[in-house]
N, C-alpha and C positions, 0 to 999 in steps of 0.2 A: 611520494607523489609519482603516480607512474603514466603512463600513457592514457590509460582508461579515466583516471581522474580528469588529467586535462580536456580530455573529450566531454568529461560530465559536465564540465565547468563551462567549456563552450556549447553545448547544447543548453543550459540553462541562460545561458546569454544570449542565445538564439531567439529563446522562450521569450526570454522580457523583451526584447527590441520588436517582437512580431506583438507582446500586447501591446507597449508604448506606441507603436506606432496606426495599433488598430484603434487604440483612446483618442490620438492624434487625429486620426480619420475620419471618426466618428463627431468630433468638435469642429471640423472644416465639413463635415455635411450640417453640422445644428445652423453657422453661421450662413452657410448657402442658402438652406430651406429646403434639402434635399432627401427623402426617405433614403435610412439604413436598409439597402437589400443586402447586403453581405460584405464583408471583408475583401480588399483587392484581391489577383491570384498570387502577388508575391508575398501577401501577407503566409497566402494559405500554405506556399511553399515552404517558406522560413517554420513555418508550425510543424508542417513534418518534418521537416530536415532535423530541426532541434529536437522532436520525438523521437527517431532512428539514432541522433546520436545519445539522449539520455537513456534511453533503453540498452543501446549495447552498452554503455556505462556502466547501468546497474547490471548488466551479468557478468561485466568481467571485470568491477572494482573489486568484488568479496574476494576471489581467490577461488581457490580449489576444493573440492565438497573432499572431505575424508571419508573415508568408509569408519563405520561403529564396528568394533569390536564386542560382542555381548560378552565376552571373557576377560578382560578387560578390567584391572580392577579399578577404576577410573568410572565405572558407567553400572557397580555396583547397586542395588535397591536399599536406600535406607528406610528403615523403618520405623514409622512413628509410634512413642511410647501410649499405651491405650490410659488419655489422660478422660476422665468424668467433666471436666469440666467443657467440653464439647462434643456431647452427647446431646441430642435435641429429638427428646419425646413425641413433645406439643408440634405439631405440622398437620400441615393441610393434606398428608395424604391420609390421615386416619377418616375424611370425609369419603372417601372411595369404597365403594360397594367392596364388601368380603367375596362376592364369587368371581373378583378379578385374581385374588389370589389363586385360587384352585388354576384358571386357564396359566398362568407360569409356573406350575408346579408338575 
């Protein structure tokens, strides 16, 4: 558990206390009789705050991108055995005009 985690974990606690409290606000305008025009601005803030911190979260819980090596023998091509049993004749592209073939050829 490193720093970035804990930041994910409190931005997603962020997250829920701005919905719980916009559910909350929304049940104290039913009781009132008061139309929903929008969310307070502390709600609004809490929602980005927890946005900015789940976001850097997610780029710097994974780690470090490694570079691919194409030489590698780890990142080799295997190759599948040419099995008949998935081979599929019958398709809907034999409905397609023959002089489409000529224009890729």
């Amino acid at each position: 558990m490193g720093v970035g985690f804990a930041v994910g974990v409190l931005g997603v606690l962020i997250l829920s206390h701005a919905a719980y409290f916009t559910i909350q606000y929304r049940s104290l305008l039913k009781i009132t009789e008061e139309q929903f025009s929008g969310p307070p601005i502390n709600v609004v803030m809490e929602l980005i705050a927890g946005l900015v911190l789940c976001m850097w979260a997610a780029l710097t819980v994974p780690g470090k991108f490694l570079s691919i090596l194409p030489q590698s023998d780890e990142n080799q091509v295997v190759a599948l055995p040419a099995n008949l049993d998935f081979m599929i004749f019958n398709h809907r592209g034999k409905t397609l005009p023959s002089s489409m073939d000529a224009k890729f050829k």
